[in-house]
VOPAGU-2260 file (C-alpha; in pm, 1 decimal, decimal comma):
REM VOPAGU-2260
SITE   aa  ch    i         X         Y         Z
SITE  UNK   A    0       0,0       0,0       0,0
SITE  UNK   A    1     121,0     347,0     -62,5
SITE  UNK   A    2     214,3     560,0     214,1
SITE  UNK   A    3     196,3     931,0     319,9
SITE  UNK   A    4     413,0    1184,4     166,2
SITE  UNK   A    5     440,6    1011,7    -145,1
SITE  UNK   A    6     384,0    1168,6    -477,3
SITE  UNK   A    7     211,4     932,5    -731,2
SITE  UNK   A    8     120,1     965,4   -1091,3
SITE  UNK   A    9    -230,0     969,9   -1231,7
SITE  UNK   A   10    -318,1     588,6   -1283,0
SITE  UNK   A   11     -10,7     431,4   -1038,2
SITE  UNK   A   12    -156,7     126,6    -849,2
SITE  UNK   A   13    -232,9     212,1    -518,3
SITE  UNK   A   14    -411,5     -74,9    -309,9
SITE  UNK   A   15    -468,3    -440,4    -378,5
SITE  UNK   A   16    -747,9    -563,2    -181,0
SITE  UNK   A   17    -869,8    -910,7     -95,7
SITE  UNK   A   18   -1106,6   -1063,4    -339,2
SITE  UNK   A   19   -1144,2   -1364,7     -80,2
SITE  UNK   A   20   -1330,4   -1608,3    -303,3
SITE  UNK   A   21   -1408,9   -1377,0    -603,2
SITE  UNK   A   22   -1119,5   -1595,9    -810,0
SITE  UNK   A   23   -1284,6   -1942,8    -709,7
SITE  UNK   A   24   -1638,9   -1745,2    -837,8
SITE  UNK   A   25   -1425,2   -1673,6   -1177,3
SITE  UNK   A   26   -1344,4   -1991,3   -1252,7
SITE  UNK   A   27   -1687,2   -2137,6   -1169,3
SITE  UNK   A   28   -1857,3   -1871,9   -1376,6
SITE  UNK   A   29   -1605,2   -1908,4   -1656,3
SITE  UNK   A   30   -1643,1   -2341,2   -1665,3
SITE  UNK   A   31   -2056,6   -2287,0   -1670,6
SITE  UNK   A   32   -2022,1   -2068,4   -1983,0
SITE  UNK   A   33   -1778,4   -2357,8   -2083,3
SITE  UNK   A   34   -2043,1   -2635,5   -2046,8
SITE  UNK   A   35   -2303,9   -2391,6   -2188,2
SITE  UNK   A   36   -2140,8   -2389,2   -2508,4
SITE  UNK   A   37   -2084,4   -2723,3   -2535,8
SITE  UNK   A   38   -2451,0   -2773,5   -2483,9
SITE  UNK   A   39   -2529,6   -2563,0   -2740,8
SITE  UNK   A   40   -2232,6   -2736,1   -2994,3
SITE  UNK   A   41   -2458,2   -3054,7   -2880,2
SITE  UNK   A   42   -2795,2   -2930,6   -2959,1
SITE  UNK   A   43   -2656,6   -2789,1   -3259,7
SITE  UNK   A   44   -2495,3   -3123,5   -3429,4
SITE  UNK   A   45   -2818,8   -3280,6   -3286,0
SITE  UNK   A   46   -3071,9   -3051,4   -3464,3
SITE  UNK   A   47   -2910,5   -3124,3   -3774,7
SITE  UNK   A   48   -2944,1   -3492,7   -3778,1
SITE  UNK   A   49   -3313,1   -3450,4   -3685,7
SITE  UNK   A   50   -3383,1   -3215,1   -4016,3
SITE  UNK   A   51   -3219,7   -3499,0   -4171,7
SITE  UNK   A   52   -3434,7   -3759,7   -4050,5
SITE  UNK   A   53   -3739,8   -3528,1   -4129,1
SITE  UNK   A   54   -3632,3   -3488,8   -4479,4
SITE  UNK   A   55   -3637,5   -3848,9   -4520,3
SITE  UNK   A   56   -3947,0   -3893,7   -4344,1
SITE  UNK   A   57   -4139,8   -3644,5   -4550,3
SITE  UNK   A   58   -4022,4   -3838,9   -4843,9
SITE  UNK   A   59   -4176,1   -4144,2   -4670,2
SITE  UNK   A   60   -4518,4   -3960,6   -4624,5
SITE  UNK   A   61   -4531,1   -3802,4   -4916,9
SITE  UNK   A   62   -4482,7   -4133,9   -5125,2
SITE  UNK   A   63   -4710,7   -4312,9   -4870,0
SITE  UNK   A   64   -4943,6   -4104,6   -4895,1
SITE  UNK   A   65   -4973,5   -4135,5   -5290,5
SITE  UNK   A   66   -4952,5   -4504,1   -5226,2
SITE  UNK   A   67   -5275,5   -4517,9   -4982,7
SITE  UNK   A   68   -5503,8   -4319,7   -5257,6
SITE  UNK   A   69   -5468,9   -4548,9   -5434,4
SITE  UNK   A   70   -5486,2   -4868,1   -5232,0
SITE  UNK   A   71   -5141,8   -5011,8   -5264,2
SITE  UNK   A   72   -5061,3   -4979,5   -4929,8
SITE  UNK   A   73   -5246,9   -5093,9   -4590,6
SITE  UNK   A   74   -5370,9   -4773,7   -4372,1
SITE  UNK   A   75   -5156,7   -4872,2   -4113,2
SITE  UNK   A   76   -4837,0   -4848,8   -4296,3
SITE  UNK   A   77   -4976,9   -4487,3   -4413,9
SITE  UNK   A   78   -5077,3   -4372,2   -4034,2
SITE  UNK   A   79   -4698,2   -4459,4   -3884,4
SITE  UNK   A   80   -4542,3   -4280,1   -4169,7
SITE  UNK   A   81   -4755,6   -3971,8   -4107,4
SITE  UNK   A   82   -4707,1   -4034,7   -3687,5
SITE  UNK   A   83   -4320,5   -4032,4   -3744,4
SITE  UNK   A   84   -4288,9   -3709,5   -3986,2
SITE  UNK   A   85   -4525,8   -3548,8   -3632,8
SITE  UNK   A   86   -4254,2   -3729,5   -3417,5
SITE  UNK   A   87   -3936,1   -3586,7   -3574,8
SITE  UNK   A   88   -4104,0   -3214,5   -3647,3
SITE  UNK   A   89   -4211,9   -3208,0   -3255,5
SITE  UNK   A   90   -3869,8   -3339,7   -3197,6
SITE  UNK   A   91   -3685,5   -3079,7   -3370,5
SITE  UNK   A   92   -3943,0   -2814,5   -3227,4
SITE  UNK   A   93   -3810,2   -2934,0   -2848,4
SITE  UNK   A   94   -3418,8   -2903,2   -2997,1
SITE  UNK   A   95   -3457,1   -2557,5   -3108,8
SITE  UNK   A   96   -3632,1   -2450,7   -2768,4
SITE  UNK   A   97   -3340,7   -2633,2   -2576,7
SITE  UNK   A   98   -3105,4   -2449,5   -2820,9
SITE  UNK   A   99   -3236,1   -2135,3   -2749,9
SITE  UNK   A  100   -3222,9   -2220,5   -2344,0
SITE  UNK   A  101   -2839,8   -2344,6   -2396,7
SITE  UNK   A  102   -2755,5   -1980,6   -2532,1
SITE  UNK   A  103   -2906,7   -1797,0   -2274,3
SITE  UNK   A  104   -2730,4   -2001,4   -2054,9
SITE  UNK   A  105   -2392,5   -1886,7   -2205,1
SITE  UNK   A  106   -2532,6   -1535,8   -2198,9
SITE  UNK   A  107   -2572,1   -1556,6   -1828,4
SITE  UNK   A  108   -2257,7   -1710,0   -1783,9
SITE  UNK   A  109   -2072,2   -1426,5   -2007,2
SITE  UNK   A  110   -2237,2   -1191,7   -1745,9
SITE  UNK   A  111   -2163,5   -1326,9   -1483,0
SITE  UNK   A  112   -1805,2   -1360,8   -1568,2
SITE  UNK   A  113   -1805,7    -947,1   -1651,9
SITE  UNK   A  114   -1920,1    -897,3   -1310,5
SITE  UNK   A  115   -1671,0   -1034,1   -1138,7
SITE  UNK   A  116   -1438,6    -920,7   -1343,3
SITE  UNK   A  117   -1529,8    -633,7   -1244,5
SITE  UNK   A  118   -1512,0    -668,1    -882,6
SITE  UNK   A  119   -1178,6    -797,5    -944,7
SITE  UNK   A  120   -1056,9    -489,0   -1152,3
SITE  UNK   A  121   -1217,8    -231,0    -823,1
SITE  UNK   A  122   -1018,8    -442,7    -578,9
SITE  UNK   A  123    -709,4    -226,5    -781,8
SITE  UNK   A  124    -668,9      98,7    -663,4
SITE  UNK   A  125    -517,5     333,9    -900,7
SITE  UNK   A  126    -473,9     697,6    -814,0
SITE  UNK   A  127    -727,9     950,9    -987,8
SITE  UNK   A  128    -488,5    1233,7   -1048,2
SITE  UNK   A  129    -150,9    1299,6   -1020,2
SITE  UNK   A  130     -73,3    1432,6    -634,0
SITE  UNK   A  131      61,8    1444,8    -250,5
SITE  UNK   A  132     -76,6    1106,2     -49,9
SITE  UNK   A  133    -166,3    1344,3     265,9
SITE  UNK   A  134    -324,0    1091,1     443,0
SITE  UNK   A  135    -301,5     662,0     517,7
SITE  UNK   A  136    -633,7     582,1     701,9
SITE  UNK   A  137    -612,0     172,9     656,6
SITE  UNK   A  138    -350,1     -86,9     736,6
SITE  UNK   A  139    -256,5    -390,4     548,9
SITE  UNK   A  140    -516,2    -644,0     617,7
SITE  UNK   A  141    -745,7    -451,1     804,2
SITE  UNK   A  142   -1116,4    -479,9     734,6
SITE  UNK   A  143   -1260,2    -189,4     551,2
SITE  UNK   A  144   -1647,2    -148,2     456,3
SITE  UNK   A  145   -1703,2     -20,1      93,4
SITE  UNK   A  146   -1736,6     357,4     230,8
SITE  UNK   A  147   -1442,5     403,2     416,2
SITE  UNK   A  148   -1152,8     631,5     290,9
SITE  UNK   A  149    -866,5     460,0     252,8
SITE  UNK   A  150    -604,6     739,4     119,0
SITE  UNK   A  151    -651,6    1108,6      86,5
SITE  UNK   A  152    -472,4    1306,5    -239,1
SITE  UNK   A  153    -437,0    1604,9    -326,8
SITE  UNK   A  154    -359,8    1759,7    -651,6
SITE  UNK   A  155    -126,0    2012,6    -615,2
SITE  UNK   A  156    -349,6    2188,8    -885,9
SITE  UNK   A  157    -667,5    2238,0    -664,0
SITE  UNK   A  158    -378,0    2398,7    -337,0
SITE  UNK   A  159    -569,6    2707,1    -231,3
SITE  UNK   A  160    -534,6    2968,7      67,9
SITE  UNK   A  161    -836,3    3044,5     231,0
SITE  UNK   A  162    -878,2    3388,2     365,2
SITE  UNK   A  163   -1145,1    3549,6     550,7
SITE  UNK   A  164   -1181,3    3944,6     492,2
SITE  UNK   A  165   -1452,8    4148,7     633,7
SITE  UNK   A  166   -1738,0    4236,4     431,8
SITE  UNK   A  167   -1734,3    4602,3     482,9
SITE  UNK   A  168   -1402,9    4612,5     256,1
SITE  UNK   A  169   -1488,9    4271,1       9,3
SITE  UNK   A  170   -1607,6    4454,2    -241,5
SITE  UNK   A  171   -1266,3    4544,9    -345,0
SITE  UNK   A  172   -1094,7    4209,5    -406,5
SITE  UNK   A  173   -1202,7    4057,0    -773,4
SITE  UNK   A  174   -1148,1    3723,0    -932,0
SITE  UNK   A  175    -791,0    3734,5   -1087,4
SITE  UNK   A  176    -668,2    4012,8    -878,6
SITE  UNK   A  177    -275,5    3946,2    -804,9
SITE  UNK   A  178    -196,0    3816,4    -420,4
SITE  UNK   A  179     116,8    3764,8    -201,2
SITE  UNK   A  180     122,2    3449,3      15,7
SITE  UNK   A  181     316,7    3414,4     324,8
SITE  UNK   A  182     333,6    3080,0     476,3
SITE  UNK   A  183     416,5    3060,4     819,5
SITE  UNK   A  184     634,8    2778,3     826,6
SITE  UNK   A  185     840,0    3001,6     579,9
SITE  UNK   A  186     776,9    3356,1     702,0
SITE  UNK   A  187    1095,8    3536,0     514,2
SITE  UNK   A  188     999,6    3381,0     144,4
SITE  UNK   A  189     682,5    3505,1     -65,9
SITE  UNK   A  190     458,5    3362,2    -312,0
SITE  UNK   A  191     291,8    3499,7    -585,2
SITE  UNK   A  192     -69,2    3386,3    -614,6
SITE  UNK   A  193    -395,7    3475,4    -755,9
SITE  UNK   A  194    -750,1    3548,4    -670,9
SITE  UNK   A  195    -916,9    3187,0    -793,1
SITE  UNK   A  196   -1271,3    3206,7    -634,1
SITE  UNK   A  197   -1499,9    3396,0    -412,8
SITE  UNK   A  198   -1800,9    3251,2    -215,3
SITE  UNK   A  199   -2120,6    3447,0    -234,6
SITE  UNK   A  200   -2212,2    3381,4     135,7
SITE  UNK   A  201   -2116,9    3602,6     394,6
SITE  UNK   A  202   -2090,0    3425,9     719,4
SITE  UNK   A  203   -2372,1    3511,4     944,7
SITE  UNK   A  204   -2149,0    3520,7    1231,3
SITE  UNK   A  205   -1837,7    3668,3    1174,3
SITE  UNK   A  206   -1955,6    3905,7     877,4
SITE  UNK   A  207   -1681,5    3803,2     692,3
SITE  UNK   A  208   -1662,1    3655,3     338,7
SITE  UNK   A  209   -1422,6    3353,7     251,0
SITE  UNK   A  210   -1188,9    3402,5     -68,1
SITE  UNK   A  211    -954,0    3134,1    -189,6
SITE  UNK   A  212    -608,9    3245,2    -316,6
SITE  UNK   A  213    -416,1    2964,5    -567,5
SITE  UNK   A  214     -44,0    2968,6    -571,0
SITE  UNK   A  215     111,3    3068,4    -944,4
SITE  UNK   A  216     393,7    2825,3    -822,9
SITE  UNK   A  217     373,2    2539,8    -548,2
SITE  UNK   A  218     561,0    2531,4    -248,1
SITE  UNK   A  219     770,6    2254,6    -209,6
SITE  UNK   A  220     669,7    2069,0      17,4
SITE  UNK   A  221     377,0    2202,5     107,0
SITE  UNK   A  222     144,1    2120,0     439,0
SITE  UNK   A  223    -241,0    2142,5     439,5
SITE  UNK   A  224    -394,5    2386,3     681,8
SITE  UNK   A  225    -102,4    2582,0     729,0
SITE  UNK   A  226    -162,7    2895,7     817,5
SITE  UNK   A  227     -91,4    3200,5     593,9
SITE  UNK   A  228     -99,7    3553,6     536,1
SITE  UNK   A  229    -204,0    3696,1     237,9
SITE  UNK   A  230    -214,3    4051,5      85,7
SITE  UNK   A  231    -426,3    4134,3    -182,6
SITE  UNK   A  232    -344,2    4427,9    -436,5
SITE  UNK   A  233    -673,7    4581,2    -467,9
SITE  UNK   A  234    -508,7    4872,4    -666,3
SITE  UNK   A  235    -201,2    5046,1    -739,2
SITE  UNK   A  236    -114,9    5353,1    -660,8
SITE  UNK   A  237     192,9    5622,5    -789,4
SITE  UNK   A  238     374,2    5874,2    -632,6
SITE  UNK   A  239     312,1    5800,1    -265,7
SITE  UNK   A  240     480,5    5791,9      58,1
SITE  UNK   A  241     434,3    5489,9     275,3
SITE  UNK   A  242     475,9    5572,8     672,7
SITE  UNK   A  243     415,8    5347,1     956,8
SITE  UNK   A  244      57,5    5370,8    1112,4
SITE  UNK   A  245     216,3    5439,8    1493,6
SITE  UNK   A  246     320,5    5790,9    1376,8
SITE  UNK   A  247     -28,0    5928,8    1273,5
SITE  UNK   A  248    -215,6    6122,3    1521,8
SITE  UNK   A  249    -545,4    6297,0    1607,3
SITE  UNK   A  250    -582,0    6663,2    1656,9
SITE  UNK   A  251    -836,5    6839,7    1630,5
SITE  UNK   A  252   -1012,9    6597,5    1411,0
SITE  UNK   A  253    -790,0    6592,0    1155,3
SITE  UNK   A  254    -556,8    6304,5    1072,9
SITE  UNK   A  255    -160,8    6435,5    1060,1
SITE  UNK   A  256     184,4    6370,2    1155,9
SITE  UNK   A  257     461,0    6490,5    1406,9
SITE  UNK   A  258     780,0    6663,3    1226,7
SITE  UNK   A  259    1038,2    6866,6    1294,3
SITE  UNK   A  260    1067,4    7219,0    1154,4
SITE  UNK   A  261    1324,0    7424,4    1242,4
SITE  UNK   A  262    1422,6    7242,2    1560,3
SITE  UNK   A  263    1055,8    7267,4    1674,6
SITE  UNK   A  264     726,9    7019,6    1618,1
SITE  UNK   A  265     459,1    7066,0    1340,7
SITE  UNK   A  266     138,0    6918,0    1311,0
SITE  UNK   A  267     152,9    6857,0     950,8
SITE  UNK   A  268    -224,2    6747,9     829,7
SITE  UNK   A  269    -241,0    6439,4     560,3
SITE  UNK   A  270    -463,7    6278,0     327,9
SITE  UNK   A  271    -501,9    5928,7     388,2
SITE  UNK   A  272    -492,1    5707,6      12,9
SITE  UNK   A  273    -492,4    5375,0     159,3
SITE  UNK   A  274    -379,5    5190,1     438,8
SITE  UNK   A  275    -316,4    4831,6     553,0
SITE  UNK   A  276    -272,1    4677,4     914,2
SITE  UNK   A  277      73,5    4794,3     959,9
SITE  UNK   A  278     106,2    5138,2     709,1
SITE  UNK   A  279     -48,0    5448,7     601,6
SITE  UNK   A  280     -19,5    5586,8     189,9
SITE  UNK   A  281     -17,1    5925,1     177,5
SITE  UNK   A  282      29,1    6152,4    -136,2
SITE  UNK   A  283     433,8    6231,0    -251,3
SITE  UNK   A  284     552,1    6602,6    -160,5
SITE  UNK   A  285     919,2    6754,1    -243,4
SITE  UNK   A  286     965,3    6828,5     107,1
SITE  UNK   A  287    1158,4    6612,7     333,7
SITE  UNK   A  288    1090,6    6608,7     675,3
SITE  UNK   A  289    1181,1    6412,4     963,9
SITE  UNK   A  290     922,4    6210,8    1113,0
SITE  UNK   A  291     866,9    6241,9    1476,7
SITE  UNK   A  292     771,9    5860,8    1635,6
SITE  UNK   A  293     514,0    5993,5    1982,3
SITE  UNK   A  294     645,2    5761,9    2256,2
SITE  UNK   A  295     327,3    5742,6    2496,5
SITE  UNK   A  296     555,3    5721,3    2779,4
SITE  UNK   A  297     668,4    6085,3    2791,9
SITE  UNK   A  298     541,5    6428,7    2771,7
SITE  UNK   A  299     264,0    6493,7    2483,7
SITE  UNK   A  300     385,7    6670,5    2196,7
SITE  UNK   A  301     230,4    7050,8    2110,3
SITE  UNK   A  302     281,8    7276,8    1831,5
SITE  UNK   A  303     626,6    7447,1    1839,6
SITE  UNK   A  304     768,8    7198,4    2133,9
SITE  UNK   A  305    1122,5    7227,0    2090,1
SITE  UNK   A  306    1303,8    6911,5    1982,2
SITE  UNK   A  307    1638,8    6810,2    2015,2
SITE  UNK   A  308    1832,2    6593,1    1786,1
């Protein structure tokens, strides 16, 4: 039996299973069509010495019966001849009906033989498509009813990520839209991957909407229900400035950033573009300006606030 973690081709042999007594049943099936045959062979060779027979009995009653019209022969001798032409034709009537019996008896046979042929061919186990055995759920000679899984494969093909994003912002990821995968088992590589399929049920409970994410090139190896991260670009935008999301502020309801100017602290308001977990995109300018980080942990900055470097 194959084991897990191997890869195997589409149509490699898998599993051999027990057929018990299914090669005995063969060879039973297999010498009844045998006999059936001959029986018909029999019949056959037998039918064709009784339309013999008849042929020279109809000559017999035929000449007989010419014979006793005109009184050259006793009625007698005319009544057996027409009694054994009835004989032979009721003869070869009960020939052709055991005939016919013989070959559906080799019909039945030839059946019978296909089906257990075919049992025998589904007690072979070849694998459906080429893939990753990910799971071995039987052991040799252990007792398996027709519905039990035996191995579990997976085409590298069908490998998706499964991501859960909220609904309020769902809209904005579409079928074929480019991804970036990041496994966790390999946190400093990343994937390219694709937008495969979107479900168009919103769970009720978290309000979020699943999305599944294929890989444009396998990991290898790979592990199922690993988990991943995965950024999806939505859109692309030109001529901004990334900056983390710990240095934007509140004041005075507007959204802005600490810098220094002139040795002193400016609230410098910003438009927000996008944003992810981690980052804020705000729109390019020619100034430079050094980027003050608030550290919670000492005195609130104010407008002016001298700063030293």
């Amino acid at each position: 039996m194959t084991d897990e973690g191997k890869w195997v081709e589409k149509g490699e042999l898998l599993i051999v299973m027990d057929g018990v007594d299914l090669p005995k049943q063969l060879e039973i099936a297999k010498a009844n069509s045998q006999k059936a045959g001959y029986e018909v062979q029999a019949l056959q060779s037998e039918l064709k010495s009784q339309e013999s027979q008849k042929t020279l009995l109809n000559i017999t009653y035929n000449r007989y019966k010419r014979l006793n019209k005109v009184g050259f022969i006793a009625q007698a001798e005319y009544d057996k001849a027409l009694t054994d032409l009835q004989g032979i034709q009721a003869a070869i009537g009960a020939t052709i009906s055991r005939i016919d019996s013989s070959q559906s008896a080799v019909v039945v046979a030839s059946k019978n033989i296909d089906v257990i042929q075919e049992k025998i061919a589904r007690l072979k186990v070849h694998a459906p498509v080429a893939g990753y055995v990910i799971a071995r759920e039987a052991e040799v000679a252990q007792y398996v009813q027709p519905s039990t899984p035996v191995l579990q494969i997976v085409d590298p093909k069908t490998l998706w990520v499964k991501v859960r994003i909220d609904e309020r912002i769902s809209a904005q990821v579409k079928p074929l839209q480019k991804a970036t995968i990041i496994l966790r088992s390999q946190p400093d590589k990343r994937y390219q991957g694709v937008v495969k399929r979107i479900d168009a049920i919103t769970d009720a409970v978290t309000l979020e909407r699943k999305f599944y994410v294929a890989f444009e090139t396998i990991p290898t190896p790979f592990f199922i229900n690993e988990q991943a991260q995965v950024i999806i670009n939505v859109k692309q935008y030109d001529n901004v400035t990334k900056i983390p999301l710990t240095v934007v502020v509140q004041k005075e309801g507007k959204m802005g950033i600490w810098v220094v100017q002139g040795k002193h602290a400016h609230f410098a308001a910003i438009d927000k573009i996008a944003r992810n977990e981690t980052e804020v995109a705000i729109e390019k300018t020619d100034k430079n300006h050094l980027i003050i980080v608030p550290d919670r942990r000492k005195k609130s900055l104010s407008e002016g606030m001298r700063i030293y470097l």
